[in-house]
C-alpha positions as a Markdown table, in Angstrom:
| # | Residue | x | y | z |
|---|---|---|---|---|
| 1 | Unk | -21.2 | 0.0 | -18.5 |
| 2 | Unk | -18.2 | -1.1 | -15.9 |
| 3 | Unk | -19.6 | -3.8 | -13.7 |
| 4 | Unk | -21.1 | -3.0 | -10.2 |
| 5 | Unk | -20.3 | -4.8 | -7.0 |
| 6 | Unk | -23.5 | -6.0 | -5.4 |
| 7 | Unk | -24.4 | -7.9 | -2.6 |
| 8 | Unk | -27.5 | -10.7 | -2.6 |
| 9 | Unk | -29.1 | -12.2 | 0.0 |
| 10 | Unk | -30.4 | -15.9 | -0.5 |
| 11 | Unk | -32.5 | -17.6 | 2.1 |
| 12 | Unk | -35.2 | -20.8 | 1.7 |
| 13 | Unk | -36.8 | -23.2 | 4.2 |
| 14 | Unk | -39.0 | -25.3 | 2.1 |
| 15 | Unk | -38.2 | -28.2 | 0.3 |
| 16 | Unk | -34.3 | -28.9 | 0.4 |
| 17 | Unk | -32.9 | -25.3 | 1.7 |
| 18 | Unk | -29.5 | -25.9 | 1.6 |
| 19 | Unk | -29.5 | -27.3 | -2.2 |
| 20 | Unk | -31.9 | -24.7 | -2.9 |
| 21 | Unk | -29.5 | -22.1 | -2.0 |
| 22 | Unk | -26.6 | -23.5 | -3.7 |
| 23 | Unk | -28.2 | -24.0 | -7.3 |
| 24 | Unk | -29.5 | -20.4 | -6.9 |
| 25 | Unk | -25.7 | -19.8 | -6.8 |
| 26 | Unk | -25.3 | -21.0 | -9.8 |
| 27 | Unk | -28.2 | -19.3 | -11.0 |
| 28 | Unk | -26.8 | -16.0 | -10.1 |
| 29 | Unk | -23.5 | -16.5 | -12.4 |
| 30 | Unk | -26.5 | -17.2 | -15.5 |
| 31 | Unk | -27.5 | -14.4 | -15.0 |
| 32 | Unk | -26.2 | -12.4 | -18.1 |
| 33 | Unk | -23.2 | -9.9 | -17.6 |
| 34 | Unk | -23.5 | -11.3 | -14.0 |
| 35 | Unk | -20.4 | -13.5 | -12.0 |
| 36 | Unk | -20.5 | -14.5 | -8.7 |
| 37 | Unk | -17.4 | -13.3 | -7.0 |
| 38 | Unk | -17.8 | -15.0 | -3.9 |
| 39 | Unk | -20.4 | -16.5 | -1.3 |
| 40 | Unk | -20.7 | -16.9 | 1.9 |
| 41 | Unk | -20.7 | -20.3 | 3.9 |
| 42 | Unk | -25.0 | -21.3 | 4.7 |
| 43 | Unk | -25.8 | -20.2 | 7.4 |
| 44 | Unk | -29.4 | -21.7 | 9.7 |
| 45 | Unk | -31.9 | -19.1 | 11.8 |
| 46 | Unk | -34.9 | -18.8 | 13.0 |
| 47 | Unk | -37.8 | -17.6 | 11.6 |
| 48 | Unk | -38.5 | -13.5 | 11.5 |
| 49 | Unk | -41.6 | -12.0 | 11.3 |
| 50 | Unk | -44.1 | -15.5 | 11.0 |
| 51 | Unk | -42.4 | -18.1 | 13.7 |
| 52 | Unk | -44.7 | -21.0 | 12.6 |
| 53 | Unk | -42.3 | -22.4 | 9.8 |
| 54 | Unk | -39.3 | -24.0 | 9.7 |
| 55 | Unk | -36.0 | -22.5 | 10.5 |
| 56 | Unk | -34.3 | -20.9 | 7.4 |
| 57 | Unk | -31.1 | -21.9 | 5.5 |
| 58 | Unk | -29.2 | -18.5 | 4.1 |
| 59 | Unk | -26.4 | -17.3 | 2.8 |
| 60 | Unk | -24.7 | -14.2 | 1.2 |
| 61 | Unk | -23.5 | -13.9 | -2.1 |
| 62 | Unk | -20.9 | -10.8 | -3.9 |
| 63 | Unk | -21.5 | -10.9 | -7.6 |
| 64 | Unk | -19.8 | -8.3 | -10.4 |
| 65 | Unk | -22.9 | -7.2 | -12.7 |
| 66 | Unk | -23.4 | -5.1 | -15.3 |
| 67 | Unk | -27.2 | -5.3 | -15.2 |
| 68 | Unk | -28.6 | -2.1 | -13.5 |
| 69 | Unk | -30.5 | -2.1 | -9.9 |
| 70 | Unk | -33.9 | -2.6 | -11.6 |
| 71 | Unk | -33.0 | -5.4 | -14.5 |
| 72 | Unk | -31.6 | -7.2 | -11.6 |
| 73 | Unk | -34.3 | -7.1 | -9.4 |
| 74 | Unk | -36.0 | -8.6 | -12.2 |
| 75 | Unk | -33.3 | -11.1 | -12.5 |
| 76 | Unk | -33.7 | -12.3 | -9.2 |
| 77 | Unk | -37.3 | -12.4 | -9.5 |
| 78 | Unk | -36.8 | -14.6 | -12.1 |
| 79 | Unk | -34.7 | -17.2 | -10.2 |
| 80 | Unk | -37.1 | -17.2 | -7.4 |
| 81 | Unk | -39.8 | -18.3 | -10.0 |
| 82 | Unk | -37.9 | -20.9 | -11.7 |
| 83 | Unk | -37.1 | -22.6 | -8.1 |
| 84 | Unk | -40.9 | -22.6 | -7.1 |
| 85 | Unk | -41.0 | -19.1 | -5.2 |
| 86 | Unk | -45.0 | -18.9 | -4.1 |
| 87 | Unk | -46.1 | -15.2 | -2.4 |
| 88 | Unk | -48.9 | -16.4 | -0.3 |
| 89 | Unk | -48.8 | -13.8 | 2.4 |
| 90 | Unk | -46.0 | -11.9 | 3.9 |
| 91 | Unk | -42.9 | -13.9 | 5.7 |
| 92 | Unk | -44.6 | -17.2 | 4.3 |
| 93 | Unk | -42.3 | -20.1 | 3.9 |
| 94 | Unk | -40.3 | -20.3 | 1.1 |
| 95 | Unk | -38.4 | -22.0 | -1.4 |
| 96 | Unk | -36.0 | -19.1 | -2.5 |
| 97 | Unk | -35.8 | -16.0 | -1.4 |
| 98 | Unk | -33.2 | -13.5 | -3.0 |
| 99 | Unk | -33.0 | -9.8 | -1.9 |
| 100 | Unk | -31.0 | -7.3 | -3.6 |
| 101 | Unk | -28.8 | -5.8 | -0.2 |
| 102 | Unk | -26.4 | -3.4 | -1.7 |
| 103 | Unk | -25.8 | -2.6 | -5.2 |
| 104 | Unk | -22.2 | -0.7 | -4.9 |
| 105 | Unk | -22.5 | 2.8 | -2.9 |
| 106 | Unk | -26.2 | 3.3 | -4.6 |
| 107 | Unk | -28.7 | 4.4 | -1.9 |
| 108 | Unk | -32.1 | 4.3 | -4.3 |
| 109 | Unk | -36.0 | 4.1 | -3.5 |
| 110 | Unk | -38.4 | 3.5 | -6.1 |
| 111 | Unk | -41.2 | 1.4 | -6.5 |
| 112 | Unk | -40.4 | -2.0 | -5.7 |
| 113 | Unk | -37.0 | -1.1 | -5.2 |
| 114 | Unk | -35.3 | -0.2 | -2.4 |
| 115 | Unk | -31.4 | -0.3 | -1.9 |
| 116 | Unk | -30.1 | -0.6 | 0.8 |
| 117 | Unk | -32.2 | -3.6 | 1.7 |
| 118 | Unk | -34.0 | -1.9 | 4.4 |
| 119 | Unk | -34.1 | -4.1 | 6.5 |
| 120 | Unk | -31.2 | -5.6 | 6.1 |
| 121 | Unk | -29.2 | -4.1 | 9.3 |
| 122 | Unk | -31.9 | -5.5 | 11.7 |
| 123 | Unk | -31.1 | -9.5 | 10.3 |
| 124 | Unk | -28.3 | -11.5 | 11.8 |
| 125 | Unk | -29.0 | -13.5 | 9.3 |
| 126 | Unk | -27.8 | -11.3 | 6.5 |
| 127 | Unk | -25.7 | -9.5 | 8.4 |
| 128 | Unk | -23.4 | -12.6 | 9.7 |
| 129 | Unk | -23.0 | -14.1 | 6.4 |
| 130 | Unk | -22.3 | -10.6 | 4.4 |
| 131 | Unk | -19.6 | -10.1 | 7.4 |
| 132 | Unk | -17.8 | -13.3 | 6.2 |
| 133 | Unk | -17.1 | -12.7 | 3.3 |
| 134 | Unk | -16.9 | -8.4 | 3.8 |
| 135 | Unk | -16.1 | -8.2 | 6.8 |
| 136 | Unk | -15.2 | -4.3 | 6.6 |
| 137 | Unk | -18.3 | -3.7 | 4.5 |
| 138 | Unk | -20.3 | -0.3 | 5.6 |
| 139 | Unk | -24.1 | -0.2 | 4.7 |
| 140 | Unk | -25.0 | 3.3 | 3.0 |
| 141 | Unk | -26.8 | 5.4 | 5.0 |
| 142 | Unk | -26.2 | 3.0 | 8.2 |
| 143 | Unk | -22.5 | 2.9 | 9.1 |
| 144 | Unk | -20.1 | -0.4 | 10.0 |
| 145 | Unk | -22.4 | -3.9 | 9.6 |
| 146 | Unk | -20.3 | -5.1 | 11.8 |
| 147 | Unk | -21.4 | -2.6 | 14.4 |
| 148 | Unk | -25.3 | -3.6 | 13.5 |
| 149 | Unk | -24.5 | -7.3 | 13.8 |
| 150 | Unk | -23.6 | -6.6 | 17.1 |
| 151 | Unk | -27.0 | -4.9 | 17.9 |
| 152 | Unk | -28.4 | -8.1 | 16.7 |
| 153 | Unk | -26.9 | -10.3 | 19.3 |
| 154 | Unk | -30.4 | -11.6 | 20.4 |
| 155 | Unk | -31.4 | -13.2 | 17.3 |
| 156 | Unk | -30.2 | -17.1 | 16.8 |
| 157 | Unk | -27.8 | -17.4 | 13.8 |
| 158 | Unk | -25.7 | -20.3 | 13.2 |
| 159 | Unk | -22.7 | -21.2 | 10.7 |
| 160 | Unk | -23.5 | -24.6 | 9.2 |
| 161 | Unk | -21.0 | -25.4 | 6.4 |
């Protein structure tokens, strides 16, 4: 199989966020028949969904993989569990958190697995970082992200390093 570019959100606010996110960078390139091609600067914003939690550290990661939508879902799943990742309720704070945004042009819904991201066009928080490093990138299905970062413009998203 040729290798797929996909796009992979990382975000944590427990613990030490910003280390948290950059070992799960590494992690990513373990991953087999996985590199990372590039990754975004980290990026701080505020809580979505629950408020009363910390603000978040995230970032946005491009990685060539061979492993199919599902296998890497699992993958990521994976990661998330080896760096302490708890599920206590919905939006709950975290120690990683690694969504699968866009896995080359692939627009899929299955169980557990849905690609696009679909929420990813309503974050600044993805959205800002993905734009750094793709900054001509289109979501399937949505159109420009740059044009959906800008509907975003009320949420607080900051570059850090």
């Amino acid at each position: 199989m040729a290798a797929v570019k996909a796009y992979i959100g990382l975000g944590a606010n427990v613990g030490d966020p910003a280390r948290q996110i950059r070992g799960a960078l590494e992690a990513l390139g373990e991953i087999p028949g996985t590199r990372v091609a590039r990754s975004s600067s980290l990026w701080r914003s505020a809580p979505v969904g629950y408020a009363a939690q910390p603000e978040f550290v995230n970032a946005v990661a491009e990685i060539q993989t061979i492993q199919e939508p599902k296998a890497l879902l699992g993958e990521l799943l994976g990661v998330e569990r080896r760096f302490g990742r708890e599920r206590s309720f919905a939006n709950a704070p975290r120690t990683l958190d690694l969504d699968l945004l866009l896995y080359g042009d692939a627009r899929l819904a299955e169980p557990g697995l849905r690609v696009p991201h679909p929420r990813m066009h309503e974050r600044a928080f993805v959205l800002a970082p993905l734009l750094q490093i793709a900054p001509k990138i289109d979501i399937p299905g949505i159109g420009a992200a740059a044009e959906q970062l800008a509907a975003c413009a009320g949420q607080k998203v900051e570059r850090m390093a």
